[in-house]
C-alpha positions as CSV (number, residue, x, y, z in Angstrom):
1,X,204.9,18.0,40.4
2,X,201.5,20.0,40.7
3,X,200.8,21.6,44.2
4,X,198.0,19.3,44.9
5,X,200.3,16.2,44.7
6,X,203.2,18.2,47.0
7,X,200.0,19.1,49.1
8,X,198.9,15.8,49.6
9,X,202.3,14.4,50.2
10,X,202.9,16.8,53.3
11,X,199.6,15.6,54.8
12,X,200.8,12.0,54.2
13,X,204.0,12.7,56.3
14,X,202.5,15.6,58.7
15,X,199.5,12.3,60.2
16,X,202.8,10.7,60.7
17,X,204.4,10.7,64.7
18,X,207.2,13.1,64.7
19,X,210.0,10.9,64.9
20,X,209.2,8.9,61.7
21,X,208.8,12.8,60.1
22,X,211.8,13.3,60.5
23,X,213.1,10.0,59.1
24,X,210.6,10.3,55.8
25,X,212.8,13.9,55.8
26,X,215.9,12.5,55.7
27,X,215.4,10.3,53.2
28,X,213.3,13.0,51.1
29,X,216.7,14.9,51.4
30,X,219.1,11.9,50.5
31,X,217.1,11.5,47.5
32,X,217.2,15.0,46.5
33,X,221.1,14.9,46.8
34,X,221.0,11.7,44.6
35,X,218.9,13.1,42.0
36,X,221.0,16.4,41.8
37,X,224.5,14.4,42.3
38,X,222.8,12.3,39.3
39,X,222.0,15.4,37.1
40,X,225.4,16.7,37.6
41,X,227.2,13.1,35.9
42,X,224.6,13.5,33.0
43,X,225.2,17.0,32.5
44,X,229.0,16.5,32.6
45,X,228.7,13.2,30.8
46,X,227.5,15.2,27.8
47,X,229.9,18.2,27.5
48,X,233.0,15.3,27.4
49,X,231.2,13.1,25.2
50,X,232.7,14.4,22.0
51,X,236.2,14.3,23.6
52,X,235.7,10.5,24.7
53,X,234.6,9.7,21.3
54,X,237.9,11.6,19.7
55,X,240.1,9.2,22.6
56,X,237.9,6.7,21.7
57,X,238.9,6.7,17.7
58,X,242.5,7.9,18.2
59,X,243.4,4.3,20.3
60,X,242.0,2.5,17.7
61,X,243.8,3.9,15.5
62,X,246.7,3.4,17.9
63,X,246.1,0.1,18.2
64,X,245.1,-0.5,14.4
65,X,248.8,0.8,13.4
66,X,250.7,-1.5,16.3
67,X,251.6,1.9,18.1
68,X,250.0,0.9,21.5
69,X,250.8,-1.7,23.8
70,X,249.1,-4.1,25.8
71,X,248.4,-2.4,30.0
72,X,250.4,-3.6,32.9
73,X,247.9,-3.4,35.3
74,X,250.5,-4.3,38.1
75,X,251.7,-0.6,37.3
76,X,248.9,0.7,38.2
């Protein structure tokens, strides 16, 4: 984001009574937390992508070759 647009967006909030500042804060900060808690998945989701794909093949092969059986989800 260029400096204008952050400049801008602090005037928006700072014409705003203190009270709701500190609520457009919060949920400035939430977001931020949700954006980096999403980058984190994505990141992680690729590094164990090539592993899920292995687990992926190896039960259908598994299943292919009648050497898997059905899950009792009661034993969870």
């Amino acid at each position: 984001m260029s400096s204008s647009a952050i400049t801008t967006i602090v005037k928006m909030v700072e014409s705003l009574p203190d009270d709701l500042q500190e609520q457009v804060a919060e949920h400035i900060r939430e977001y931020i937390i949700d954006l980096e808690d999403e980058a984190r998945w994505e990141s992680s989701f690729k590094k164990s992508q090539d592993k899920l794909v292995t687990a992926a093949r190896q039960a259908k092969q598994e299943i292919a070759e009648g050497r898997s059986m059905p899950m009792d989800y009661k034993q969870l």
